[in-house]
C-alpha positions as CSV (number, residue, x, y, z in Angstrom):
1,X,-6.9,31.5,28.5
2,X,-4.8,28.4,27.0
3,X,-6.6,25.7,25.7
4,X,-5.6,22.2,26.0
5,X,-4.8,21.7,22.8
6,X,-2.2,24.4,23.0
7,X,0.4,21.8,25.1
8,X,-0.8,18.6,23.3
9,X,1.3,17.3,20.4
10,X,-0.2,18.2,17.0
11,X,-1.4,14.8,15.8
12,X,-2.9,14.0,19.6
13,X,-4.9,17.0,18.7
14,X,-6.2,16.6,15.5
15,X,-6.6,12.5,16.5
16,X,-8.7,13.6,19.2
17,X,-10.7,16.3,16.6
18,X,-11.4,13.3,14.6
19,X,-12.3,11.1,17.2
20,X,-15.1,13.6,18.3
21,X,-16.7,13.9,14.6
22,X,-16.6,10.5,14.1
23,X,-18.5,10.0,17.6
24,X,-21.1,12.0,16.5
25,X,-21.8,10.2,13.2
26,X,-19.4,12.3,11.1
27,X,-17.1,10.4,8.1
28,X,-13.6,11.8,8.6
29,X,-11.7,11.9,5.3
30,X,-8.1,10.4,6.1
31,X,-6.9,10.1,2.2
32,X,-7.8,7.1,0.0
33,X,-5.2,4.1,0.3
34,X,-4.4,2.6,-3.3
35,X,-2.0,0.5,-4.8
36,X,-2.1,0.6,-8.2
37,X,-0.8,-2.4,-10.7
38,X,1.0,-0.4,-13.8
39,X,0.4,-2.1,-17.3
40,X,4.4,-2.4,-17.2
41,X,4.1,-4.9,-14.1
42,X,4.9,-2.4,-11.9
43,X,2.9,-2.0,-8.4
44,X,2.7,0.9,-6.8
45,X,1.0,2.0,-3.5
46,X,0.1,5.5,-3.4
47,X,1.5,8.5,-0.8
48,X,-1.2,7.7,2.0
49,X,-0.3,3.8,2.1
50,X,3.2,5.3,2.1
51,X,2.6,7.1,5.1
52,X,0.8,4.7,7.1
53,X,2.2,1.6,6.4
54,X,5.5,1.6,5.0
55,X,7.4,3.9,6.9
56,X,10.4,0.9,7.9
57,X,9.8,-1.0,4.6
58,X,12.9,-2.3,2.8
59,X,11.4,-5.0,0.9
60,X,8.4,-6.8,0.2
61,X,6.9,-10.4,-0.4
62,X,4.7,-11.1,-2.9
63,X,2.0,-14.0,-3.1
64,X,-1.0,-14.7,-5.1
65,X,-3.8,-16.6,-4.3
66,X,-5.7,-18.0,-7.2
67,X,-8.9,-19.5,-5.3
68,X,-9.3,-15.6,-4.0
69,X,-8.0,-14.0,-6.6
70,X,-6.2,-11.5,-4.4
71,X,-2.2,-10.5,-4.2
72,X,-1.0,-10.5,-0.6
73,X,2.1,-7.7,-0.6
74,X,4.1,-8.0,3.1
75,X,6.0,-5.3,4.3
76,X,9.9,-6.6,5.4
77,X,11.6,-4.4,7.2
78,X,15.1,-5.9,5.7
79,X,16.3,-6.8,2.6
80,X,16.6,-10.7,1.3
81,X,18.7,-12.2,-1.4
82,X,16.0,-14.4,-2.2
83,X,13.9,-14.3,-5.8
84,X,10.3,-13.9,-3.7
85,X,11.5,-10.9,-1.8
86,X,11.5,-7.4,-3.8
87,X,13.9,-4.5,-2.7
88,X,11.8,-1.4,-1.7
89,X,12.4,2.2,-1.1
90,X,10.2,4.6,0.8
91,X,7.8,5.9,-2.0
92,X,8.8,3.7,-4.7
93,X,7.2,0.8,-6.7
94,X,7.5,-3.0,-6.5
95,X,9.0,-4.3,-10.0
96,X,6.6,-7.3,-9.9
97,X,7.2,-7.8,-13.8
98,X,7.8,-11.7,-13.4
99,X,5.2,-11.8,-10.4
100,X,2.1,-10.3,-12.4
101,X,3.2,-12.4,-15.7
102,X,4.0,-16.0,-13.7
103,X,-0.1,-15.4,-12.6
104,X,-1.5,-14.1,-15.5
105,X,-2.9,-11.1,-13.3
106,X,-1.5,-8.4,-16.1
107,X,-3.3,-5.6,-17.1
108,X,-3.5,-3.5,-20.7
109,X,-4.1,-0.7,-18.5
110,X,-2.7,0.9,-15.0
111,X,-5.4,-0.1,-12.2
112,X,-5.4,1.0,-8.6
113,X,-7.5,-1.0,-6.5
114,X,-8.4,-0.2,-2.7
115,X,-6.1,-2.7,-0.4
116,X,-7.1,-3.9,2.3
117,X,-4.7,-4.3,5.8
118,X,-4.9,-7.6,7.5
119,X,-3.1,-8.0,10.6
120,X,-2.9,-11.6,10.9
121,X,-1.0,-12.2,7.3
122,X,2.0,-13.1,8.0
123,X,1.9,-14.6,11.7
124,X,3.9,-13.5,14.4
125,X,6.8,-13.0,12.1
126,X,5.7,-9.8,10.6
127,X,3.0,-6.7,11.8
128,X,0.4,-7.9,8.6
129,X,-0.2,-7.3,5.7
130,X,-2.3,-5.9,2.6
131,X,-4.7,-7.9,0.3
132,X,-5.5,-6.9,-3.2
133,X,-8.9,-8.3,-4.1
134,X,-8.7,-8.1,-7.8
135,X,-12.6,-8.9,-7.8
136,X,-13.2,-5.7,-6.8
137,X,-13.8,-2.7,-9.3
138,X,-10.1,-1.2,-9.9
139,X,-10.4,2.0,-11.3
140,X,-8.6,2.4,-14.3
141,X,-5.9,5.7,-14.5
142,X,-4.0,7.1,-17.2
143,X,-0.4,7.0,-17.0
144,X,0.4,10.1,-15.3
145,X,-2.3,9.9,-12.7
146,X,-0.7,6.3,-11.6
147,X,2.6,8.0,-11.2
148,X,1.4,10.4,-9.0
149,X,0.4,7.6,-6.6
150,X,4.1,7.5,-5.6
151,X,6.9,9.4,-6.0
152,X,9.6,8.8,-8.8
153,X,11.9,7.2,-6.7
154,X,11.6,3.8,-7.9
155,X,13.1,0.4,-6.6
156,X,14.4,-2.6,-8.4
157,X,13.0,-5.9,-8.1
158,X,14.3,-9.6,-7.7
159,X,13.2,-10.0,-11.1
C-alpha cells in the first residue's frame, strides 16, 4: 500500500514531518543562521542564511543604528551604482571594510552573531530584512571556521 507521502513533493513531506514534532512539543533542528563580521571587515552570512534568504540577492544595503547598536543588512534583488549598496553573489561575503570602520563596529577577531529576520525593514519596497544586535554574545571563530560559513566565492563591495 502507497503512502501519501509517496506522491507529495519532498519538502511538503518533510515540512509536514516537522510540523507534526513540533506540535507535539518537539524542537526541530533547521541549521543555525549566522552572519559572521570577519576582523578584515568582511561580513559574511553562513550556508543556512544563504539558503533561506538570499536565494535572488544581488546586492545589499547596509545601515547602522547606534542608539541599538545593531547593523540592518537588506537583501536587493538588483545591483546599484550607489556607494550604500554592496554587489553580492550567492554564497559570498559583503566587503563592508569602510562600513564597519565609518562605525567603529570592528573587531580584532571574526564574530558570528545570530541575526535576526524582520519583515517590516525596509517597507513595501523590499521583503525585510536582518538585524545584527551586536549586544548580543557573538561567538568568537578562528579563521577557518568563519570561512566555512560561506563559500569562497566572494563579492566586491562599493568600497
Amino acid at each position: 500500500m502507497a503512502s501519501p507521502e509517496d506522491n507529495a513533493p519532498p519538502e511538503l513531506v518533510i515540512d509536514k514531518v516537522a510540523e507534526s514534532l513540533t506540535d507535539e512539543g518537539h524542537d526541530v533542528y533547521h541549521g543555525r543562521e549566522f552572519i559572521t563580521i570577519r576582523e578584515d571587515g568582511q561580513l559574511a552570512p553562513n550556508s543556512t542564511v544563504v539558503e533561506q534568504y538570499l536565494e535572488d540577492t544581488k546586492a545589499m544595503m547596509l545601515a547602522y543604528n547606534e542608539d541599538s547598536n545593531e547593523i540592518i543588512l537588506v537583501p536587493l534583488e538588483q545591483r546599484f551604482d550607489r556607494a550604500d549598496v554592496y554587489d553580492y553573489k550567492l554564497g559570498g561575503t559583503i566587503t563592508g571594510r569602510t562600513f564597519v570602520k565609518e562605525y567603529r563596529i570592528e573587531h580584532d577577531e571574526t564574530v558570528r552573531y545570530h541575526p535576526e529576520w524582520d519583515n517590516d525593514i525596509g517597507g513595501d519596497q523590499v521583503d525585510g530584512g536582518f538585524r545584527v544586535d551586536l549586544d548580543q554574545d557573538g561567538e568568537v571563530v578562528n579563521t577557518d571556521a568563519s570561512e566555512a560559513d560561506s563559500t569562497s566565492d566572494e563579492s566586491e563591495a562599493a568600497d
